[in-house]
N, C-alpha and C positions, 0 to 999 in steps of 0.2 A: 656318280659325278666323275668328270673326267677331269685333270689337268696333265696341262703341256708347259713343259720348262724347257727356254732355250739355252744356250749359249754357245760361245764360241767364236761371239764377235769380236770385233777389235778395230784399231788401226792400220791399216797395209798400203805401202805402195803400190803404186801403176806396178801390174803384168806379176806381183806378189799372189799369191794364197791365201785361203782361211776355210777351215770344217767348220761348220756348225752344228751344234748336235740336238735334237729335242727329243726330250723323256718324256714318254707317257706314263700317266696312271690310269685304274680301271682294267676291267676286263676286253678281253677276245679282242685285244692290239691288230692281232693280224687277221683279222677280219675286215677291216675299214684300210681305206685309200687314204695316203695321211700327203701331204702337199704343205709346200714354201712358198710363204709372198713375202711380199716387199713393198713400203711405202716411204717414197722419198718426199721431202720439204715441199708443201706446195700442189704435189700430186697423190689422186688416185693409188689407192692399194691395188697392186698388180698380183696375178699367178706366175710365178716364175719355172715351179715343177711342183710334178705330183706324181706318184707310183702307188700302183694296185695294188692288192692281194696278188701274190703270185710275179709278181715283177716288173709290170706293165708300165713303164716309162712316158713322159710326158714334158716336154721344154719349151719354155716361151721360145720363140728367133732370137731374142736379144742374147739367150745364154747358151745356146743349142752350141759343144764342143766346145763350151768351158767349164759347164758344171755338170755335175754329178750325184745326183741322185740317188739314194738308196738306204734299206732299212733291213734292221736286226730285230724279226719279232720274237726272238729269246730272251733279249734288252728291254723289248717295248719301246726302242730308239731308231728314230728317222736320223739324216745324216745331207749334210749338202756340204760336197765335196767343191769348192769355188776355187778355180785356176782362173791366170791372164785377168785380174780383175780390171775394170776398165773404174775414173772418176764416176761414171755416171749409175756405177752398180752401188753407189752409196745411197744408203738407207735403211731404216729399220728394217726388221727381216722375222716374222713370225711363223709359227709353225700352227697346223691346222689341222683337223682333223672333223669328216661331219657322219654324227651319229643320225641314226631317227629316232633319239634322246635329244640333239641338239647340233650346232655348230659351235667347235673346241677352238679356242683359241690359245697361244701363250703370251704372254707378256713381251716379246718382244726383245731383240739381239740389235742392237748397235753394229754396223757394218760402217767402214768408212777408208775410201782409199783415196788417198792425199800422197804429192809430196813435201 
C-alpha cells in the first residue's frame, strides 16, 4: 500500500512563492515517475509536472519557467518548487504516483494566490 502526504500549501500573492512537498510511503520510491496535478473550481484535474527515475522533467506550458520540479529518493519526497505565481494557478494540488499495484493519490494541498 502506498500513501502520499502533501503539503506545503497556502495563501500567496500575485508573482509570491510556495514548495510543496509530497512524502511517500512503500517500497522502491525511486523506481516510479511521481507527477503534480491540479484541480481548480469548476474544472478538470490537469498535469502540471512529472519526473522520471533518473531526472527526466516534464511541464504543462502554463508553468514551463516558473516551476520546479524535483525529487529526493533518500526522503521518498517529490517537491514543487512554485515561483511568479499567477491568480489562475489557484487550486488544489495533489501528488501522484502510478504503480502496476495501482494509481497513488494524496489528499490534496490547498494552493491559493489572492490579493
Amino acid at each position: 500500500q502506498v500513501q502520499l502526504v502533501e503539503s506545503g500549501g497556502g495563501l500567496v500573492q500575485p508573482g509570491g512563492s510556495l514548495r510543496l512537498s509530497c512524502a511517500a510511503s512503500g517500497s522502491l520510491f525511486s523506481f516510479y515517475a511521481m507527477a503534480w496535478y491540479r484541480q481548480a473550481p469548476g474544472k478538470q484535474r490537469e498535469l502540471v509536472a512529472s519526473i522520471r527515475p533518473g531526472g527526466n522533467t516534464y511541464y504543462a506550458d502554463s508553468v514551463k519557467a516558473r516551476f520546479t520540479i524535483s525529487r529526493d529518493d533518500a526522503k521518498n519526497t517529490v517537491y514543487l518548487q512554485m515561483n511568479s505565481l499567477k491568480p489562475e494557478d489557484t487550486a488544489v494540488y495533489y501528488c501522484n504516483q502510478k504503480r502496476t499495484t495501482g494509481n497513488y493519490w494524496g489528499q490534496g494541498t490547498q494552493v491559493t494566490v489572492s490579493s
